[in-house]
N, CA, C and O atoms as a GROMACS GRO file, in nm:
protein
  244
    1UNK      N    1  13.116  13.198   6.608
    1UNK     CA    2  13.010  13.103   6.579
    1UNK      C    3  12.894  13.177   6.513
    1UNK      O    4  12.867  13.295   6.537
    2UNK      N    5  12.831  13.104   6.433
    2UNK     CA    6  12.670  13.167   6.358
    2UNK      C    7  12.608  13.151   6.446
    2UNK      O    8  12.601  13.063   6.531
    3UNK      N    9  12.547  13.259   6.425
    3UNK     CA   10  12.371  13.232   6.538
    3UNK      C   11  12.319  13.174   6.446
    3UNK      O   12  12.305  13.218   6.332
    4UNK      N   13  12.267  13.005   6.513
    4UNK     CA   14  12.205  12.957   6.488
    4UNK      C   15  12.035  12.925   6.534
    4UNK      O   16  12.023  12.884   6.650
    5UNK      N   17  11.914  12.939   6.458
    5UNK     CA   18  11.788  12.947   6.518
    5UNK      C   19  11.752  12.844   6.585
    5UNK      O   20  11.802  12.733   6.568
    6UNK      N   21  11.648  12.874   6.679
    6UNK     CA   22  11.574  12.773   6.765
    6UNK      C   23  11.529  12.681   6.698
    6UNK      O   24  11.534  12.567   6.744
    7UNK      N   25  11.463  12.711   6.545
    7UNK     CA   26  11.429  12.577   6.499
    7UNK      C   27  11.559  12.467   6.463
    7UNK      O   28  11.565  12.348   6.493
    8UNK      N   29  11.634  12.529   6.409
    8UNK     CA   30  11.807  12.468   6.403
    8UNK      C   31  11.871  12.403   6.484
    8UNK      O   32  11.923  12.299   6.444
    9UNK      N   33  11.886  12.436   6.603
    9UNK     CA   34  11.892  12.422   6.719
    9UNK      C   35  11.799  12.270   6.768
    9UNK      O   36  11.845  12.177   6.834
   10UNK      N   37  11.666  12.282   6.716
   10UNK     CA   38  11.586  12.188   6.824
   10UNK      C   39  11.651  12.059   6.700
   10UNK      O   40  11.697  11.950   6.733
   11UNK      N   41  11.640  12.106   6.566
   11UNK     CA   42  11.631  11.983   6.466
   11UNK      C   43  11.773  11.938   6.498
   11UNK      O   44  11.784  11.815   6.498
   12UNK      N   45  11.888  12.008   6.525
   12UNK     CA   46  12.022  11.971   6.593
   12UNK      C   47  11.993  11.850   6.716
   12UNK      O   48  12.013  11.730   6.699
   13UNK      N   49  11.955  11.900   6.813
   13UNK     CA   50  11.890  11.850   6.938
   13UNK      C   51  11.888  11.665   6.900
   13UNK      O   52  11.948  11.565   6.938
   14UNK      N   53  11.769  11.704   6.797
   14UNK     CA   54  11.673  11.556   6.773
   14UNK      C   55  11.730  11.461   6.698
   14UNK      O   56  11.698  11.342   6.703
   15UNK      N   57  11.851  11.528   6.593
   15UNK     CA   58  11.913  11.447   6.547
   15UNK      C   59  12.052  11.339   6.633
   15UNK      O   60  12.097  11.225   6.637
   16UNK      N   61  12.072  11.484   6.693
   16UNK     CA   62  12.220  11.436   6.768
   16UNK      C   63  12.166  11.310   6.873
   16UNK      O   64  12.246  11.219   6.894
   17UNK      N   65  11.994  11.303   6.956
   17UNK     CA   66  11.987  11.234   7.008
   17UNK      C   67  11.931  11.110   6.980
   17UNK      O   68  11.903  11.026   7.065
   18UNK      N   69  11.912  11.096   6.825
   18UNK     CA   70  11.873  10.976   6.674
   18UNK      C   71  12.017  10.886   6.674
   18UNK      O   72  12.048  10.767   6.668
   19UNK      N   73  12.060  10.968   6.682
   19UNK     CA   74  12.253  10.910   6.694
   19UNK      C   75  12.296  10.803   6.789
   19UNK      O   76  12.336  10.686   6.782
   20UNK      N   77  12.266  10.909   6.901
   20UNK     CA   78  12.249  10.854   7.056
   20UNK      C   79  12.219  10.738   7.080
   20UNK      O   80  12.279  10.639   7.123
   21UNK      N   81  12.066  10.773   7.030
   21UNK     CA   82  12.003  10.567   7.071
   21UNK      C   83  12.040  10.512   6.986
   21UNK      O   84  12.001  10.398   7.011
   22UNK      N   85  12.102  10.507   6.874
   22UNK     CA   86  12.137  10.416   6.770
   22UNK      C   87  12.275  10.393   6.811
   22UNK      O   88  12.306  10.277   6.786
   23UNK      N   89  12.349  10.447   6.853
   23UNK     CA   90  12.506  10.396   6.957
   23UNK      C   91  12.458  10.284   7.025
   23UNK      O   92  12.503  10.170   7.018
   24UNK      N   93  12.359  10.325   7.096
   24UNK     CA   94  12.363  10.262   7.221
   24UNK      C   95  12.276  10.100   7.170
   24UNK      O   96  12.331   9.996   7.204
   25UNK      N   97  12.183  10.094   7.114
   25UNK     CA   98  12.091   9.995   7.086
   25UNK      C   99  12.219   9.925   6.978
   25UNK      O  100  12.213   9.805   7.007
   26UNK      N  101  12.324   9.939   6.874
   26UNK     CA  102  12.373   9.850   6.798
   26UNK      C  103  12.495   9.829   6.900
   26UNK      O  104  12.554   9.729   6.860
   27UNK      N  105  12.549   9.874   6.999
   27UNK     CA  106  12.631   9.846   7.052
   27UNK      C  107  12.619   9.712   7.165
   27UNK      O  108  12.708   9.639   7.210
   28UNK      N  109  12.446   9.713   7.192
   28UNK     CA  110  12.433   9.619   7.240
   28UNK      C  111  12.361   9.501   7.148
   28UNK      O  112  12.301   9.397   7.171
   29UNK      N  113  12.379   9.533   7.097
   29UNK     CA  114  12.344   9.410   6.892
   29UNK      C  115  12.466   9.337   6.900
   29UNK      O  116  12.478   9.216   6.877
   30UNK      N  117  12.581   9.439   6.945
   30UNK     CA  118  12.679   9.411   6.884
   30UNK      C  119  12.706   9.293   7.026
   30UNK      O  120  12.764   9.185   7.012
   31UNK      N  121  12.665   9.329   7.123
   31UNK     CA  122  12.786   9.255   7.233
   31UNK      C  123  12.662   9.103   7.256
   31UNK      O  124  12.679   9.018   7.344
   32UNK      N  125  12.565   9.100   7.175
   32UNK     CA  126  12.497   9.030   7.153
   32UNK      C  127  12.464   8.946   7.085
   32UNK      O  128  12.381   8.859   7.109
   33UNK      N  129  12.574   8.977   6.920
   33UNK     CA  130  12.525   8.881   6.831
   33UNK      C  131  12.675   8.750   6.879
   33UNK      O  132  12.751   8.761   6.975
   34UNK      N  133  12.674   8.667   6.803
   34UNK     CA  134  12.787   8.536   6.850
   34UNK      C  135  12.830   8.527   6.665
   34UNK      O  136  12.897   8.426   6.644
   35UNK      N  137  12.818   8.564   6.608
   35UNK     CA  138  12.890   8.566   6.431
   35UNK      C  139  12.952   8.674   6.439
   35UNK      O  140  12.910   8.790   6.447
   36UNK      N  141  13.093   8.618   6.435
   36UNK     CA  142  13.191   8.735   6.388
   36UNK      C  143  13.101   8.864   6.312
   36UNK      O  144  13.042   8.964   6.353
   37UNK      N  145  13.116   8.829   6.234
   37UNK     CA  146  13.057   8.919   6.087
   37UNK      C  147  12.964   8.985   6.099
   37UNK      O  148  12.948   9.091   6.038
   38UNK      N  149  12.873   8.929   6.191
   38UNK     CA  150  12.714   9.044   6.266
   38UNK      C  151  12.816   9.103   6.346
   38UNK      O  152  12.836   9.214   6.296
   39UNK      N  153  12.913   9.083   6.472
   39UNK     CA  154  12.935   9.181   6.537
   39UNK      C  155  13.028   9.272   6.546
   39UNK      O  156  13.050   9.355   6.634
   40UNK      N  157  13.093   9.244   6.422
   40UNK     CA  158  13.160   9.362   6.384
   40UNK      C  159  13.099   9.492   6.264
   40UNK      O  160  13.136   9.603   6.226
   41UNK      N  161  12.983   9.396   6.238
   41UNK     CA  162  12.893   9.496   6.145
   41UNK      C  163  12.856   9.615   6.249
   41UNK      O  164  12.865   9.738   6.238
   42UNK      N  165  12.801   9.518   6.369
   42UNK     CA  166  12.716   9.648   6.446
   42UNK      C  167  12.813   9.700   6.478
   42UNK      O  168  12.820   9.813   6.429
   43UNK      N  169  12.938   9.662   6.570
   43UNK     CA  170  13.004   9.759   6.599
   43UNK      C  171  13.024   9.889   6.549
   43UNK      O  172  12.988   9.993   6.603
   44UNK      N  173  13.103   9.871   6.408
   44UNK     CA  174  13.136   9.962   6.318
   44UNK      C  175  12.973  10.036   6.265
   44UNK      O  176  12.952  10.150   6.223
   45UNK      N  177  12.922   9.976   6.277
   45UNK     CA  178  12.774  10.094   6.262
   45UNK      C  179  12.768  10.188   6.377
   45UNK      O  180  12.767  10.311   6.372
   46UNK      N  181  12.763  10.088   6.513
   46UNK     CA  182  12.761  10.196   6.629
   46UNK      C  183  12.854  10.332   6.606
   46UNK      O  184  12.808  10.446   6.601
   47UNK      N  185  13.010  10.293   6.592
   47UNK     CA  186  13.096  10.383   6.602
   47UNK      C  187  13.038  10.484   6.462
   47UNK      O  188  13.008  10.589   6.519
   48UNK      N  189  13.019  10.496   6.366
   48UNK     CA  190  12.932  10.535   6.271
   48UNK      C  191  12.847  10.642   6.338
   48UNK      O  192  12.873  10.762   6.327
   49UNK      N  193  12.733  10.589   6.415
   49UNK     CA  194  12.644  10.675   6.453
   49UNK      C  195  12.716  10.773   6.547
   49UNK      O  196  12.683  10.892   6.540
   50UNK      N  197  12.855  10.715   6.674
   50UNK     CA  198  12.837  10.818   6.737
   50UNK      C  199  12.932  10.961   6.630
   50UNK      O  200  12.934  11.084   6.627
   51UNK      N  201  12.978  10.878   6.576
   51UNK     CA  202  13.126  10.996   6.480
   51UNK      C  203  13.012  11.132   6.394
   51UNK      O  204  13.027  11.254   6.379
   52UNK      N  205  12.902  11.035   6.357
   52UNK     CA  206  12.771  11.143   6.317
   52UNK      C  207  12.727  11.208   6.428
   52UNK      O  208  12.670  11.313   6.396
   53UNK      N  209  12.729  11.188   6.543
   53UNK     CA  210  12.683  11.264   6.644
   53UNK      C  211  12.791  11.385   6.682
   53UNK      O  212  12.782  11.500   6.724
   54UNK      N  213  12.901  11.291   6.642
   54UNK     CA  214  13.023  11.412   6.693
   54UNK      C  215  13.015  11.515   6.595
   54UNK      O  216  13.038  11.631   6.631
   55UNK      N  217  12.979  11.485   6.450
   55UNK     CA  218  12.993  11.609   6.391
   55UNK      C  219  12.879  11.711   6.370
   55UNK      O  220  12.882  11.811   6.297
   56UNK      N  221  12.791  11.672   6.438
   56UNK     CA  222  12.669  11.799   6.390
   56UNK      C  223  12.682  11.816   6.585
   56UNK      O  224  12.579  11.850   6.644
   57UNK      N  225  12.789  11.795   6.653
   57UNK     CA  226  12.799  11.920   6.772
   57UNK      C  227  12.939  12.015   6.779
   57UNK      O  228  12.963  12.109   6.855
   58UNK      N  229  13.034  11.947   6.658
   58UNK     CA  230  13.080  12.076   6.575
   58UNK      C  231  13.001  12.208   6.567
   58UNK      O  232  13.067  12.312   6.572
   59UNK      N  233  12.859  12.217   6.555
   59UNK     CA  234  12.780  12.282   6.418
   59UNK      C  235  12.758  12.387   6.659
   59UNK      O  236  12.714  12.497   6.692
   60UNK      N  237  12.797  12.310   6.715
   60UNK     CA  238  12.735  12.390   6.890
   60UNK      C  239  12.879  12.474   6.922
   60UNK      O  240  12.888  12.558   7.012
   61UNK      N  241  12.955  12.448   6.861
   61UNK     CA  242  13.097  12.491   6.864
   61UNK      C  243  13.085  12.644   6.856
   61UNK      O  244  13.186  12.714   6.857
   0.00000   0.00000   0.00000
């Protein structure tokens, strides 16, 4: 693995947890909206955010 810096590290941190609440807040958009078409938008956004979360903790690997 690279040593990666503390500032790297924190901006890692803040993003991965930008991800986080955005899973969590469209997932409940999603189990919330009643139009097909809104709730499969959010869904597939949610899953979106977390697959972005999964890959910048590759970068902790």
């Amino acid at each position: 693995m690279t040593n990666i810096s503390e500032l790297d590290l924190q901006n890692l941190r803040h993003l991965m947890g930008g991800f986080d609440t955005t899973h969590c807040k469209l997932q409940e958009y999603a189990k919330e909206a009643t139009d097909t078409k809104v709730k499969q938008f959010f869904e597939k956004s949610a899953q979106s955010a977390m697959e972005n979360k999964q890959q910048l903790m590759k970068f902790l690997q």
